[in-house]
C-alpha positions as a Markdown table, in Angstrom:
| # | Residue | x | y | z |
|---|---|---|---|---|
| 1 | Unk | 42.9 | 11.5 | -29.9 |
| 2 | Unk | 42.4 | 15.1 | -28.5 |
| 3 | Unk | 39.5 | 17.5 | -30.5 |
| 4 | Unk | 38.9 | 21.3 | -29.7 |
| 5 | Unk | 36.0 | 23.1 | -31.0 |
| 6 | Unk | 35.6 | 26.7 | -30.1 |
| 7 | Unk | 33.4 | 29.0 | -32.4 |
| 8 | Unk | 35.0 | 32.6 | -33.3 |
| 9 | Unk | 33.3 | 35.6 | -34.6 |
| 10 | Unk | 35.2 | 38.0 | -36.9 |
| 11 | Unk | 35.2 | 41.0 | -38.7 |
| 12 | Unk | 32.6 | 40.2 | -41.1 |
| 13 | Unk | 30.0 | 38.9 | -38.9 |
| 14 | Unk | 30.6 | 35.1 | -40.3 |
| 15 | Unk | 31.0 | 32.2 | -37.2 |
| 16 | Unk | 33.5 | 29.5 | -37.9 |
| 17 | Unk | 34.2 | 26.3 | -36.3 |
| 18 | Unk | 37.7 | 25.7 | -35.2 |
| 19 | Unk | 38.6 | 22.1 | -34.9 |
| 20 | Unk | 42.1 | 20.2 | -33.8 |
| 21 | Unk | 42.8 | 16.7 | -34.1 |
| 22 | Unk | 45.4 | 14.1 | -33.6 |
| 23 | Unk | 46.1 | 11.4 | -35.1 |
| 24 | Unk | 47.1 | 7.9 | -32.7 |
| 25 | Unk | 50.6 | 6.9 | -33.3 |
| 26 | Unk | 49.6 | 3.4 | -35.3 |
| 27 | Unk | 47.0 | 5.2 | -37.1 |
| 28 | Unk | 46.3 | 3.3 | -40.3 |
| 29 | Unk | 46.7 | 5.4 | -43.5 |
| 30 | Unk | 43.4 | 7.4 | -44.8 |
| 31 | Unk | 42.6 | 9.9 | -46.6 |
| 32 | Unk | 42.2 | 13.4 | -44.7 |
| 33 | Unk | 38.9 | 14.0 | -46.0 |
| 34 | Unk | 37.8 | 10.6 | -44.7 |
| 35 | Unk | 39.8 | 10.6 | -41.3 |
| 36 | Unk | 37.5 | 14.0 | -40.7 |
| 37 | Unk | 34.6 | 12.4 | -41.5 |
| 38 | Unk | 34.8 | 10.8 | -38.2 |
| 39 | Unk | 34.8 | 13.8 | -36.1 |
| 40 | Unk | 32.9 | 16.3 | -37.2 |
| 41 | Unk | 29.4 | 16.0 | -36.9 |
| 42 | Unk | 27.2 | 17.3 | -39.7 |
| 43 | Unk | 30.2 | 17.6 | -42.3 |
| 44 | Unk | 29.5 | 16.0 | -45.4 |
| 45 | Unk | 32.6 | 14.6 | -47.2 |
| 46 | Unk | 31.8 | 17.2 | -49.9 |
| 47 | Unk | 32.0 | 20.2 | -47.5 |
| 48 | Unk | 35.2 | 18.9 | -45.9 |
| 49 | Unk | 37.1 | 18.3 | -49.7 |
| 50 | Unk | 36.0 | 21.9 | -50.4 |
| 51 | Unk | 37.2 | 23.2 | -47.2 |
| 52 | Unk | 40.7 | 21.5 | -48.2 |
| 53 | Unk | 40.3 | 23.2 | -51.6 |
| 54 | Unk | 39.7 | 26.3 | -50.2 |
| 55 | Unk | 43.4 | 26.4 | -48.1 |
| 56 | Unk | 40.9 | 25.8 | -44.3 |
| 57 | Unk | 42.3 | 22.5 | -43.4 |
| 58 | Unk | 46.1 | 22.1 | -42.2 |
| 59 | Unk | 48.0 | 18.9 | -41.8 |
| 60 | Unk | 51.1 | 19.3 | -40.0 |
């Protein structure tokens, strides 16, 4: 599993935290929001849903 954080600073003024993950080939089946869970420190399952909800997390 690879993860990349870098924090980037835009127009507004706002920081955001970039994150990249990978799943192991043999990775049981789970839920994004709970796969997530398990990586990002201090994100509650609530705030990773509504990132979903607002378009912020891809799955490619």
């Amino acid at each position: 599993m690879s993860n990349q954080e870098e924090i980037i600073n835009d127009e507004n003024d706002e920081l955001y935290e970039h994150y990249h993950f990978v799943a192991s080939k043999g990775q049981e089946p789970l839920r994004v929001d709970k796969f997530l869970m398990n990586f990002v420190e201090n994100a509650t399952r609530n705030k990773i849903q509504q990132a979903a909800k607002d378009g912020n997390v891809f799955v490619i």
